[in-house]
ChimeraX commands (.cxc) that place a marker at each C-alpha (Angstrom):
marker #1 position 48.24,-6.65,-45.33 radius 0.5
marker #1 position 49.73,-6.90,-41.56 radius 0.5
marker #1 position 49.46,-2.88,-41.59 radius 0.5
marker #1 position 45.74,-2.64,-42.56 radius 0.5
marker #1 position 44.95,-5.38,-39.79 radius 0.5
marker #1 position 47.01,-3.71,-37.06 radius 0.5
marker #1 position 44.85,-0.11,-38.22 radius 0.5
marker #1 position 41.47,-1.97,-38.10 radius 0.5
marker #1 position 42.41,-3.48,-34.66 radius 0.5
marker #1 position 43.46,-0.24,-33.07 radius 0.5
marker #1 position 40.81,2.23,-34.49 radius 0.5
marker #1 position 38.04,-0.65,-33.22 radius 0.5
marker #1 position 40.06,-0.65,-29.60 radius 0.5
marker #1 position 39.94,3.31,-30.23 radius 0.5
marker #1 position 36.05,3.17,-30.76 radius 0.5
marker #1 position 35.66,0.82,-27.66 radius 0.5
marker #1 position 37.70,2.45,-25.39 radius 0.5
marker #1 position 35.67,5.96,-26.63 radius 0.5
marker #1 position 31.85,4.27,-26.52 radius 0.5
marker #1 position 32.88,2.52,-22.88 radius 0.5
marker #1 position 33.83,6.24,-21.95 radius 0.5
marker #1 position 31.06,8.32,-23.19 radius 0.5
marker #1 position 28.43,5.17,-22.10 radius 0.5
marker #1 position 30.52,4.70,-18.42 radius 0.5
marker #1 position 30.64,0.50,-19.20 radius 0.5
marker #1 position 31.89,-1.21,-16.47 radius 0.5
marker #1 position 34.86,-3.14,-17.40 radius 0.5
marker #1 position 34.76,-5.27,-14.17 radius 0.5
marker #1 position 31.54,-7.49,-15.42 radius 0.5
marker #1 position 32.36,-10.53,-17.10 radius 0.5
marker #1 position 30.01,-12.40,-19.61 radius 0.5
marker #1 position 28.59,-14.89,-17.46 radius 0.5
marker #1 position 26.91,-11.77,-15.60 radius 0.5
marker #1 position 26.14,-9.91,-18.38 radius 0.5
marker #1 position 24.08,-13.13,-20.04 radius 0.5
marker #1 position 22.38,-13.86,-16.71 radius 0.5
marker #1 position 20.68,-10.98,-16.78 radius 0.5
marker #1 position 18.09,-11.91,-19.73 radius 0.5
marker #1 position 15.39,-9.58,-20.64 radius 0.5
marker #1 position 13.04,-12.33,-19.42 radius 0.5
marker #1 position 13.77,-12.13,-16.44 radius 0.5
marker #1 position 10.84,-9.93,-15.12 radius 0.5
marker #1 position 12.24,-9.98,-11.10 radius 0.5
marker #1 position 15.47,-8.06,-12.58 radius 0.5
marker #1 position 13.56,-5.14,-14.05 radius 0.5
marker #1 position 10.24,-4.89,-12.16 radius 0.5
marker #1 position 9.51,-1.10,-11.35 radius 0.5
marker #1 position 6.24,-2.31,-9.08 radius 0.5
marker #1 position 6.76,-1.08,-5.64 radius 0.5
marker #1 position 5.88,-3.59,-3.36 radius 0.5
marker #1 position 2.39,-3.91,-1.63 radius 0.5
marker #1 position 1.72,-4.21,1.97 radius 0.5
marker #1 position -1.01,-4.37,3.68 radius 0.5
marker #1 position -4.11,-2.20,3.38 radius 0.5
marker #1 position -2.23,-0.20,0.81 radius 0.5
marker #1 position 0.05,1.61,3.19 radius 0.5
marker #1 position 3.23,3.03,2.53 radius 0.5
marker #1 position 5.35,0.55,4.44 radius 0.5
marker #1 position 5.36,-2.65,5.92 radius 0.5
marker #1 position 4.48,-2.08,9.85 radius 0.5
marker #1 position 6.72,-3.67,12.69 radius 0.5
marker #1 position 6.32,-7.38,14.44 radius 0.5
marker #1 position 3.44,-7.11,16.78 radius 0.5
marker #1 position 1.39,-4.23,15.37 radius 0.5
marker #1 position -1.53,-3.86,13.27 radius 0.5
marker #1 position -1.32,-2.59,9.38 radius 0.5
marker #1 position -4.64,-0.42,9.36 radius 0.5
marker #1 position -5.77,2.12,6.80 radius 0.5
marker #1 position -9.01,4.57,7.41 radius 0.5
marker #1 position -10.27,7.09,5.22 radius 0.5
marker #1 position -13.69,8.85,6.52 radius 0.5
marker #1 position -16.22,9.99,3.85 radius 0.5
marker #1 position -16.34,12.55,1.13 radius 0.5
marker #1 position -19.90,14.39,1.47 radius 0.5
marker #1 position -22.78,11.91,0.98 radius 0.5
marker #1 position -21.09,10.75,-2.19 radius 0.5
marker #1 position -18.04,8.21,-1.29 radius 0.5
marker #1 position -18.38,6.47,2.33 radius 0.5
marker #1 position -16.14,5.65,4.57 radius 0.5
marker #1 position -13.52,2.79,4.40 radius 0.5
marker #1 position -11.81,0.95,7.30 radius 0.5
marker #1 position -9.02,-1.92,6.32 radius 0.5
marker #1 position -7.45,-4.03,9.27 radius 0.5
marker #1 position -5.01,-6.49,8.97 radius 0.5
marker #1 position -5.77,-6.81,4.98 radius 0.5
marker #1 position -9.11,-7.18,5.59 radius 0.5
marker #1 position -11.72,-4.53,4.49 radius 0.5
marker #1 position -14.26,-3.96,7.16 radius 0.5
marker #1 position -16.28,-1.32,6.46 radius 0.5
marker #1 position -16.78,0.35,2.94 radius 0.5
marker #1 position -19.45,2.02,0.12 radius 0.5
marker #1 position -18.78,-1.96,-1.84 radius 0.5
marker #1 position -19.88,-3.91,1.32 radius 0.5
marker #1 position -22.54,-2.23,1.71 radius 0.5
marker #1 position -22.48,-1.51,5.51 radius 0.5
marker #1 position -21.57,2.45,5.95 radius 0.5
marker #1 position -24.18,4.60,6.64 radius 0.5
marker #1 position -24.55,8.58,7.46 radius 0.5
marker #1 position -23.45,9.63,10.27 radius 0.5
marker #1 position -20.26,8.03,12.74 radius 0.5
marker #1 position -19.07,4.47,11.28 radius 0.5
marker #1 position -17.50,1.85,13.33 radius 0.5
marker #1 position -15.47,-0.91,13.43 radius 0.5
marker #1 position -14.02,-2.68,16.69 radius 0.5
marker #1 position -10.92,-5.37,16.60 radius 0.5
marker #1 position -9.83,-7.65,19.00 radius 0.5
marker #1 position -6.33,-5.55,20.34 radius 0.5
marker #1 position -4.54,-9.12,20.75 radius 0.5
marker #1 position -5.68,-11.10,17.69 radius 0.5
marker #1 position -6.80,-8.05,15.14 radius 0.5
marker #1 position -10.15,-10.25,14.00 radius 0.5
marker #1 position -12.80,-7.82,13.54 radius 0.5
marker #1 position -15.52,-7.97,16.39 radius 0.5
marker #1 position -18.23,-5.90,14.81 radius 0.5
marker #1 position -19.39,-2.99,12.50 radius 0.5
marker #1 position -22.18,-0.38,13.03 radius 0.5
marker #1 position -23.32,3.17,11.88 radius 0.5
marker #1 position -24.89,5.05,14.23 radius 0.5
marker #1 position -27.49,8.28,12.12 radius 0.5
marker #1 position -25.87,11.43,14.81 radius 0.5
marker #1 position -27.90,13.74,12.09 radius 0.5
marker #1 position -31.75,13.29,12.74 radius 0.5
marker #1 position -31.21,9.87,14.77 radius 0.5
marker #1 position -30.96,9.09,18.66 radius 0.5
marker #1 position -27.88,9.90,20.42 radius 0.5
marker #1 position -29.04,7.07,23.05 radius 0.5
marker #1 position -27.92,3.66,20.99 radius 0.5
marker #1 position -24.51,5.11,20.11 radius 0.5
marker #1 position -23.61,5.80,23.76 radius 0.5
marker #1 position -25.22,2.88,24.93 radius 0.5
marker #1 position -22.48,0.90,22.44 radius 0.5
marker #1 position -19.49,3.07,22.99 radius 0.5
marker #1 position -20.51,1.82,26.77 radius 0.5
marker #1 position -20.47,-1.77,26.04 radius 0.5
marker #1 position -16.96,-1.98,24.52 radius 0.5
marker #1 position -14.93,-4.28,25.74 radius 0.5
marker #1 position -11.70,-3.55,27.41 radius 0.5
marker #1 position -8.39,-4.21,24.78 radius 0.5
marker #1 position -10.59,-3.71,21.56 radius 0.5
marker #1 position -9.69,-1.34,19.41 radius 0.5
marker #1 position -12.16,1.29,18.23 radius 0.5
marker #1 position -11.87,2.89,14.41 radius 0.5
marker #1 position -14.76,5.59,13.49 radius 0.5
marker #1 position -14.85,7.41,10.62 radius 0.5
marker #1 position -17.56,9.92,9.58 radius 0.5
marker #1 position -19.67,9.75,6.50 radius 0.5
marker #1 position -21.88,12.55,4.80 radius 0.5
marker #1 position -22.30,14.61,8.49 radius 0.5
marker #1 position -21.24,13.29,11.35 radius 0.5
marker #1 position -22.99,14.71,13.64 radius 0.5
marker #1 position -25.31,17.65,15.72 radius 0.5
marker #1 position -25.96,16.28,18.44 radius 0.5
marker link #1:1,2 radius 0.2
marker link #1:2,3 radius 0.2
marker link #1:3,4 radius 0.2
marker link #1:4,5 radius 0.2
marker link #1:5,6 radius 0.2
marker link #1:6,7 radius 0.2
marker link #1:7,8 radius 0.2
marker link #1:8,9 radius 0.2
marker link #1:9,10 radius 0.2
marker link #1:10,11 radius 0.2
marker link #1:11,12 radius 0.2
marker link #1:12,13 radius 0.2
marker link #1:13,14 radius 0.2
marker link #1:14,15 radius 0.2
marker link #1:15,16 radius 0.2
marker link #1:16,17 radius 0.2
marker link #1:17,18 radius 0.2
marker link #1:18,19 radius 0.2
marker link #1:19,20 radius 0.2
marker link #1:20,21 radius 0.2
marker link #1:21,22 radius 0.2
marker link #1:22,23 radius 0.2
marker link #1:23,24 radius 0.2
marker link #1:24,25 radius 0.2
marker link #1:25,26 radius 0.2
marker link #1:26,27 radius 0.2
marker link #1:27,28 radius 0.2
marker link #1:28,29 radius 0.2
marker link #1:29,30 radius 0.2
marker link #1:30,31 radius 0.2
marker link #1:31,32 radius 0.2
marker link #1:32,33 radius 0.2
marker link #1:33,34 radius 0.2
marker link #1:34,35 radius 0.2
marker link #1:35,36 radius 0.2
marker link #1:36,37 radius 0.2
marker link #1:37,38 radius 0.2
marker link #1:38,39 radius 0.2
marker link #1:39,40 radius 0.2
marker link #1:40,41 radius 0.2
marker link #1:41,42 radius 0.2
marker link #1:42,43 radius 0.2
marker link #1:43,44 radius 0.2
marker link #1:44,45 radius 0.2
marker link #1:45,46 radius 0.2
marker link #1:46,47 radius 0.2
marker link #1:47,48 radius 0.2
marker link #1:48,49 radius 0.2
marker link #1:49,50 radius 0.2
marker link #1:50,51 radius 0.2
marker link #1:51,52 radius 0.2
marker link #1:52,53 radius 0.2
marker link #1:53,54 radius 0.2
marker link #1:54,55 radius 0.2
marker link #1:55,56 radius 0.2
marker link #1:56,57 radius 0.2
marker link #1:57,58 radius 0.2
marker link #1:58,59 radius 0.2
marker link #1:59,60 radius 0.2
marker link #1:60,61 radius 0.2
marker link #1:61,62 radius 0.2
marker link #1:62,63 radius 0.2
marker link #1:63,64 radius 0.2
marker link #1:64,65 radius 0.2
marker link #1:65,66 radius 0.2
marker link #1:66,67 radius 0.2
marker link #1:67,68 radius 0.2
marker link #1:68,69 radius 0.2
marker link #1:69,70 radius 0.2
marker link #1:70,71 radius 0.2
marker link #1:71,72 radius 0.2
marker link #1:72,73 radius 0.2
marker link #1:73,74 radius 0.2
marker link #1:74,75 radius 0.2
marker link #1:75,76 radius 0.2
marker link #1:76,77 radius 0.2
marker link #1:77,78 radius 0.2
marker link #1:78,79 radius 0.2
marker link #1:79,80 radius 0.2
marker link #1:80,81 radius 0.2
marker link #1:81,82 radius 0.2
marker link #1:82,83 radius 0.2
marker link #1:83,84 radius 0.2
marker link #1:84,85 radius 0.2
marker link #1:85,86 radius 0.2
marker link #1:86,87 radius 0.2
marker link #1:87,88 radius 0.2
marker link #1:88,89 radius 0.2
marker link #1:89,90 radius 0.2
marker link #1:90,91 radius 0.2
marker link #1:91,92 radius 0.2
marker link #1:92,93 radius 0.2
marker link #1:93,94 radius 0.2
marker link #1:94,95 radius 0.2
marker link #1:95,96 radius 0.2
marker link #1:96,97 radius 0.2
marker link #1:97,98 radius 0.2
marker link #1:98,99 radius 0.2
marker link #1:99,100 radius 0.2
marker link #1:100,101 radius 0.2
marker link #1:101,102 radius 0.2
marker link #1:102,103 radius 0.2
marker link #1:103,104 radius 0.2
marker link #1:104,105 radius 0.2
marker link #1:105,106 radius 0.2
marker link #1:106,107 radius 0.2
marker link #1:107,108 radius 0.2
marker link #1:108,109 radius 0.2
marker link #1:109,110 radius 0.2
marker link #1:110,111 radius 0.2
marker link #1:111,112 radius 0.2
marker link #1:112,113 radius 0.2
marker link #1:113,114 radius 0.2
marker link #1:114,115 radius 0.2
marker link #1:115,116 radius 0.2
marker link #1:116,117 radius 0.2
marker link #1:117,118 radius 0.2
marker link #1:118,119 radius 0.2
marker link #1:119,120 radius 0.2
marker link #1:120,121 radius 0.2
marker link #1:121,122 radius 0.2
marker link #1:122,123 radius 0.2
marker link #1:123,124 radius 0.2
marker link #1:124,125 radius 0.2
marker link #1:125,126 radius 0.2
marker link #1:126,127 radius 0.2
marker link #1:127,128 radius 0.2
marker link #1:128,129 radius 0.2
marker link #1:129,130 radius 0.2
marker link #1:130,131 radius 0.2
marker link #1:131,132 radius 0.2
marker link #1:132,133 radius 0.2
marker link #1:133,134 radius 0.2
marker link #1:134,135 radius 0.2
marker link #1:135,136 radius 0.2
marker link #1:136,137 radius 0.2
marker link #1:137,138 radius 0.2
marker link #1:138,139 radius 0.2
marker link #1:139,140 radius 0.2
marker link #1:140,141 radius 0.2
marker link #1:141,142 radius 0.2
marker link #1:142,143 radius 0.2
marker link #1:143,144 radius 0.2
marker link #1:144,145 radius 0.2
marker link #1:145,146 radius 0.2
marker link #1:146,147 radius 0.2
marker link #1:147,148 radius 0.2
marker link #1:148,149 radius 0.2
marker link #1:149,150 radius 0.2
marker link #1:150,151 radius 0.2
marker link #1:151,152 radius 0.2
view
């Protein structure tokens, strides 16, 4: 009886040792680690890369701006300007238009100021300079183009 026990116990330390081999276990965990990590815990296997701001690829540093622009495809998908989280121009607001798009931003606060489209195609040239003319000094300026942009 004291044989067959002392066979069971070392052919199941055999078949450990081989399955912690072939599987690389780490025998430095102990139990209170390994039941800690519960397959409810959604934080310990979440695959979601985190978001930041406007969609980018990476948070930006202290004292910048997060901004995302994408100009128009054709006259099918308009333009879309994002600042600070905040959409400012797009096809789902409704206020892109042919031609150049714009959006200014305060350059110390990052609220938006204002949003126009200006028609370079078969409108007048005049009202576009006359607003690139009135732009205040530390505002930031973001165009982006939608169906053509321009020929005048």
């Amino acid at each position: 009886g004291a044989a067959k026990l002392v066979v069971v116990v070392a052919i199941f330390l055999l078949t450990f040792y081989v399955i912690s081999q072939v599987f690389e276990i780490k025998m430095d965990a102990n139990l209170g680690h390994i039941f800690a990590r519960s397959a409810l815990d959604p934080a310990a296997h979440s695959t979601k890369p985190p978001r930041y701001k406007c969609g980018i690829s990476k948070a930006c540093p202290e004292k910048h701006f997060a901004f995302k622009m994408a100009s128009g495809a054709a006259n099918v998908v308009g333009p879309k300007i994002c600042v600070e989280d905040n959409v400012l121009m797009s096809g789902v607001k409704n206020n892109v238009g042919r031609g150049i798009n714009v959006a200014l931003v305060n350059g110390k606060t990052g609220e938006p100021l204002d949003t126009k489209f200006f028609d370079m195609w078969g409108g007048d040239v005049a009202p576009f300079i006359e607003f690139l003319k009135s732009i205040q000094d530390g505002t930031i300026v973001l165009m982006g183009t939608y169906d053509d942009g321009a020929t005048k």
